[in-house]
C-alpha positions in Angstrom: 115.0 144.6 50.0 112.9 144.9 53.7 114.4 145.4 57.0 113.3 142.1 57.3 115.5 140.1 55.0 118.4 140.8 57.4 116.8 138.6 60.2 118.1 135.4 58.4 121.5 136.4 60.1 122.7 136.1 63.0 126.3 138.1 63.6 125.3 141.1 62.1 127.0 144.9 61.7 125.9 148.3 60.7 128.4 149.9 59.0 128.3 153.9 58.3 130.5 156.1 56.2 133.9 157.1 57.5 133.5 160.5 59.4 129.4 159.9 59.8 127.0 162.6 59.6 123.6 162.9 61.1 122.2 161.6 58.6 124.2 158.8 58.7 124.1 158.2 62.3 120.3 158.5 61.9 119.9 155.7 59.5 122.6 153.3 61.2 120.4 153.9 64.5 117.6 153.2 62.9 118.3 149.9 61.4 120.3 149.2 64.5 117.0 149.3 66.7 115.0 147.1 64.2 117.7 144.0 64.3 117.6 144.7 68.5 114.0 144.9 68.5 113.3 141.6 66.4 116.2 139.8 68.9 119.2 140.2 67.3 122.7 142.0 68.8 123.9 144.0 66.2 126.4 146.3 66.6 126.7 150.0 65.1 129.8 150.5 64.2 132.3 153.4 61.6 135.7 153.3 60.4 138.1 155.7 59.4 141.1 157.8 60.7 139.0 160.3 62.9 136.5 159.7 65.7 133.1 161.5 65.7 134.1 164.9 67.6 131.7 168.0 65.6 130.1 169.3 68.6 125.8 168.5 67.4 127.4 164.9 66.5 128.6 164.3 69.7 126.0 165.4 71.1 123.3 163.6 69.0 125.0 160.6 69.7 124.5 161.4 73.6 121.4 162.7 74.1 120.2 160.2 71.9 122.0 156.9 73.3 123.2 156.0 69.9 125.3 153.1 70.6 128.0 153.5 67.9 131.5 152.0 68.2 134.9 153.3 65.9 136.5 150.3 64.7 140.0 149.8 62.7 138.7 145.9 62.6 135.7 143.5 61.5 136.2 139.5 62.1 134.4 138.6 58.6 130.7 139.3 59.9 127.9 137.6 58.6 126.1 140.3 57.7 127.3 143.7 56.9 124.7 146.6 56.3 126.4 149.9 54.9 124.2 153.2 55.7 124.0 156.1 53.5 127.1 154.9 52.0 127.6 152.0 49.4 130.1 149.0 49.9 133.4 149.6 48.1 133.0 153.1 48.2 135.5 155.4 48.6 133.9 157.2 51.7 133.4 153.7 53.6 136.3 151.3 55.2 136.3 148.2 53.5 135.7 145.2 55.6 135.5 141.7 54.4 131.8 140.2 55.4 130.1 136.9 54.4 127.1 139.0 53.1 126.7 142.8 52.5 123.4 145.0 52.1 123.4 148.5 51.3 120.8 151.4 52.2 121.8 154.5 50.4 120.5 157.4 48.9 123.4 158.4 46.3 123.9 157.7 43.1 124.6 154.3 42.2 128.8 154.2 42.4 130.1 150.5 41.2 128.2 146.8 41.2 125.1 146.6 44.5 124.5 143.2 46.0 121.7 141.2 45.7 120.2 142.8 49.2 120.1 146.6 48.5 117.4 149.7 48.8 119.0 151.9 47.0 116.9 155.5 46.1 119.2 158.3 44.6 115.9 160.7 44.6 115.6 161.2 48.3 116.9 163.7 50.3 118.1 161.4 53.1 118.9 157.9 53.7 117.2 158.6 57.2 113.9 159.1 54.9 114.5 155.6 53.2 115.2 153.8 56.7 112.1 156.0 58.2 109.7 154.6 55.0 111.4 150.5 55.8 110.7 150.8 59.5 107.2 151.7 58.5 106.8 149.1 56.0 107.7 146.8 59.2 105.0 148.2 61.4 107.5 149.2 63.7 106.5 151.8 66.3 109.5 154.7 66.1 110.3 156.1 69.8 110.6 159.0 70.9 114.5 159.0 70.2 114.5 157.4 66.8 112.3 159.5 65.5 114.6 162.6 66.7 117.3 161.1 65.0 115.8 160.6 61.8 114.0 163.8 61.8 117.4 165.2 62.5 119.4 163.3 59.4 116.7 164.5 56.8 117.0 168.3 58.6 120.7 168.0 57.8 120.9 166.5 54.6 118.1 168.5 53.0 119.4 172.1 53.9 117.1 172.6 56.3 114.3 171.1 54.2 115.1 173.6 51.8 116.1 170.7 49.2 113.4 168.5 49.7 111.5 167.0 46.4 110.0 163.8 47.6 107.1 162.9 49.2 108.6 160.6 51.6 110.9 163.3 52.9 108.1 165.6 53.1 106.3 162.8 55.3 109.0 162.2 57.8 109.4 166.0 58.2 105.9 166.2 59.3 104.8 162.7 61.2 107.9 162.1 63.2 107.2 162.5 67.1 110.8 164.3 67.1 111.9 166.2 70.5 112.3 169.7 69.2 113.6 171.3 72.2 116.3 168.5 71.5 116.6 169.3 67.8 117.1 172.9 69.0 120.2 172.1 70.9 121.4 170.3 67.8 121.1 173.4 65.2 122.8 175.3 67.9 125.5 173.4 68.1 126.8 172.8 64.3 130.2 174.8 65.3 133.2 174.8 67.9 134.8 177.7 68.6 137.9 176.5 66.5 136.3 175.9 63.7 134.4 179.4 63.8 138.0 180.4 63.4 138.9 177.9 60.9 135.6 178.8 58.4 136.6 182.7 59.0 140.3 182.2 57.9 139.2 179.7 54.8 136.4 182.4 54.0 139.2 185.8 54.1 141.3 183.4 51.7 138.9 181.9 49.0 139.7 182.5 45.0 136.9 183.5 42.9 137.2 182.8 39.3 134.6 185.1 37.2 134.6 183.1 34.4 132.7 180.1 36.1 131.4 181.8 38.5 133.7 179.2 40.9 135.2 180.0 44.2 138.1 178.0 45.0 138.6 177.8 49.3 141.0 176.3 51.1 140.3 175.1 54.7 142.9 174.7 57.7 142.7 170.8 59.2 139.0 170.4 60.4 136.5 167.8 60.6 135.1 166.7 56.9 131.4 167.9 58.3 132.8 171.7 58.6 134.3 171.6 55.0 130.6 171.1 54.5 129.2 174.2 56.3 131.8 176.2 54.7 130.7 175.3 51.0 126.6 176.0 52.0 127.8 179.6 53.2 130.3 180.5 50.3 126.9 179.6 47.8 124.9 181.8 49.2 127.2 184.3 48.0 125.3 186.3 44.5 128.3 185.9 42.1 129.0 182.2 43.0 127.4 179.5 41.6 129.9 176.8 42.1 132.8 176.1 44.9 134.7 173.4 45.7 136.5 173.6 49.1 139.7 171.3 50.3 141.5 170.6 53.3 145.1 169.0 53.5 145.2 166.6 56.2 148.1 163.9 57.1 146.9 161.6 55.0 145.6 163.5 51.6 142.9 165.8 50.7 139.6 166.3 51.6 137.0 167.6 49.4 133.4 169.5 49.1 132.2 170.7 46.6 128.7 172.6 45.9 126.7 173.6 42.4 123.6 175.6 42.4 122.7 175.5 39.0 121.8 172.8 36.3 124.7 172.7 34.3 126.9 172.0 36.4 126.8 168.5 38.7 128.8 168.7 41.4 128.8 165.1 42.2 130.2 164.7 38.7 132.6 167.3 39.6 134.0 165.6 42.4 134.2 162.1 40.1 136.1 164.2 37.6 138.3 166.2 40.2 139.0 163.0 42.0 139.3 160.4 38.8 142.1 158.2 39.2 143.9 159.7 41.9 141.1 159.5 44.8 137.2 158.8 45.1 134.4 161.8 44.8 130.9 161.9 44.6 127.7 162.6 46.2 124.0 164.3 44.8 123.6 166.8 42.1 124.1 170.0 44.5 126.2 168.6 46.8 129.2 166.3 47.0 132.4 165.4 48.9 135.5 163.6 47.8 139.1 162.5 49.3 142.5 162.4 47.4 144.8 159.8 49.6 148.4 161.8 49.4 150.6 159.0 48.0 148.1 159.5 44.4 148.5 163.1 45.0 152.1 163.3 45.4 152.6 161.6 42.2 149.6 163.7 40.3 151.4 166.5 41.1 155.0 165.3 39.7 153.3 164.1 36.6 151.3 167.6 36.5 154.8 169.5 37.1 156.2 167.5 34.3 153.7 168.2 31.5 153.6 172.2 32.3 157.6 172.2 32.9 157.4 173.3 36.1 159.9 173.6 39.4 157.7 171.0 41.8 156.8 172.7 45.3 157.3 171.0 48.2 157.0 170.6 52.1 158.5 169.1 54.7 156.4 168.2 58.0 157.6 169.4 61.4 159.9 166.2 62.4 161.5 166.3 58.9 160.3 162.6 58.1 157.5 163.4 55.6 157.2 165.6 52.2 154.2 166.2 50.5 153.6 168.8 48.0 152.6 172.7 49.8 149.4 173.9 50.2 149.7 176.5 47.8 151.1 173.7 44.7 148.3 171.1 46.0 145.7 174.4 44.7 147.1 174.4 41.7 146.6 171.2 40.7 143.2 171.0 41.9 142.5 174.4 39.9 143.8 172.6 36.9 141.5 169.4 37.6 138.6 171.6 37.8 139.3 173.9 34.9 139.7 170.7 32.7 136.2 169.4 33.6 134.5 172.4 33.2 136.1 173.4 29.9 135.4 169.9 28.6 132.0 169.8 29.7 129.8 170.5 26.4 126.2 171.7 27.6 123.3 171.5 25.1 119.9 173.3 25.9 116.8 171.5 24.3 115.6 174.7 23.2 118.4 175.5 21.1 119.4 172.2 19.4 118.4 170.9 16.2 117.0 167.9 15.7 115.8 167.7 12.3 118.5 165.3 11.4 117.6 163.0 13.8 114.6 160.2 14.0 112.5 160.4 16.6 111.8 157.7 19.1 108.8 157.4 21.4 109.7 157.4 25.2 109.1 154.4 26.9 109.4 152.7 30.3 110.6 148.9 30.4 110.9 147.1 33.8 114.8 145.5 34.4 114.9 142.5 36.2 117.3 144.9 39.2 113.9 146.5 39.4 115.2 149.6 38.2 113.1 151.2 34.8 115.8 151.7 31.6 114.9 154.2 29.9 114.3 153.0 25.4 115.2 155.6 22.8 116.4 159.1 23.4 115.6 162.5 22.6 117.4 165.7 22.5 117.2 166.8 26.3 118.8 169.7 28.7 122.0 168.4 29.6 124.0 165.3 28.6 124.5 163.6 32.0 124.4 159.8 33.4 123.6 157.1 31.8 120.3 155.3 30.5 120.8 153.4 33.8 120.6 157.0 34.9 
């Protein structure tokens, strides 16, 4: 799909995921400015129970004149473009539209329509809007190119995590405003939530066998559950964390891996499977567990291990939800079971004299995506051949 296969439509939205980042501000702003540019009036738009209010985000959004709206409703647009996020998702509001394209950079989560640019090997969906605009001949401001610049910063690590040559291309061409992009950096924290990463940090778990710390984080935006995870793995005896935060409405969920065998997107699938929605890259990942699932995860849980359910009330007396301290213990159990059922194989160690080799091979799919034909022992048993 190009940027300009949207211009057959006429009332169109760009959609980000529910509690945007930069990145995802950065990619909605950039295909945003295309549609306005080429005479359309889009609109940029997120949904979700919270309101951007993480201190660089708000001020991204002003210094940069990001004209993005928080909506609880959509009148059946035309057109509706998801940004780093993929329709249906769990991480995304569902709105009904006539047509949908999605511009991602995760993995693949359920069925993509017909309009899609969809690259799970870059580091930012900024990078894959940057590379579209390009491919248009569209001359990036000043602004848009701070923004993008900005999404790939964010969503890389700091460049740290970048692979690809495109992300290695935006970092170096964009015309970005670096005293701006300072101001950004050095403003990733409130006060509050300095407070709120310090009490997590004094309370974390670690578990020695996995090398896992378990955290658990007072009410804060998603984006901080973020920064929390990045800190706790750079920590020497941790190599994976997952941490959670109970809001009014479920859990909320990150979770980090820094080694290869352990995923922790598939760790937030498995986590999350059935009761909630996770997922994300290889290193990183976030997920959400809506509390009615939760609440009856957790009686099912007491249940099969005999136990006395634990429970809350909230302050007016009108709501009960499992406590803090019982909501941990199912999500301990959750993660124990995936990594205990997780079998690992090492290429260097495995036999394969009993099996038949086939020859490699490429064949080009008609989604445009290469399958791969035939399989040989490999490092770990992950995805799928439409992997």
């Amino acid at each position: 799909m190009k940027l300009s296969d949207l211009l057959q439509f006429d009332n169109i939205i760009v959609q980000c995921h529910d509690n945007p980042d930069a990145d995802a501000l950065a990619s909605g702003f950039g295909v945003y400015e295309y549609l306005r540019l080429n005479g359309k009036s889009p609109r940029l738009v997120y949904g979700g129970k919270n309101i951007i209010h993480k201190s660089n985000l708000v001020l991204m959004v002003d210094s940069l004149g990001i004209p993005i709206e928080h909506v609880d409703f959509l009148d059946n647009p035309q057109l509706l473009v998801t940004v780093d996020c993929q329709y249906g998702g769990g991480n995304v509001t569902f709105f009904k539209a006539e047509n949908v394209a999605v511009i991602d950079h995760h993995r693949v989560s359920g069925e993509l329509p017909a309009m899609n640019r969809v690259m799970s090997y870059m580091g930012s969906c900024a990078t894959i809007v940057w590379d579209m605009l390009r491919e248009e001949g569209v001359e990036i401001n000043r602004n848009l190119a701070t923004a993008l610049y900005y999404g790939l910063y964010t969503d890389t690590g700091e460049f740290t995590e970048i692979t690809h040559s495109l992300d290695r291309d935006l970092r170096d061409e964009a015309d970005f405003d670096n005293t701006i992009v300072a101001k950004f950096r050095n403003a990733n924290m409130s006060l509050e939530e300095l407070d709120i990463a310090a009490t997590a940090l004094l309370g974390r778990d670690y578990i020695e066998e996995y090398r896992l710390a378990i955290v658990k984080a007072g009410a804060c935006d998603p984006n901080v559950l973020g920064i929390i995870s990045d800190f706790v793995l750079e920590v020497d005896a941790i190599d994976i964390c997952m941490v959670f935060s109970v809001i009014k409405n479920g859990v909320k969920l990150s979770f980090r891996s820094c080694i290869k065998e352990v995923s922790a997107s598939e760790m937030a699938q498995e986590v999350c499977r059935d009761i909630g929605s996770g997922g994300g890259h290889y290193y990183k990942a976030g997920g959400f567990i809506p509390m009615d699932l939760l609440i009856d995860s957790y009686n099912v849980y007491c249940r099969e291990k005999d136990l006395t359910p634990r429970f809350q009330y909230s302050s007016d007396g009108t709501h009960k939800r499992p406590s803090d301290s019982a909501i941990k213990s199912l999500l301990e159990e959750r993660i124990f079971d995936y990594l205990n059922d997780t079998k690992i194989i090492y290429g260097e160690d495995f036999d394969t004299s009993g099996f038949k080799k086939v020859d490699y091979k490429k064949t080009p799919d008609t989604d445009g995506i290469y399958h791969c034909k035939g399989y040989t022992a490999c490092g770990l048993l992950h995805g799928s051949a439409d992997s």
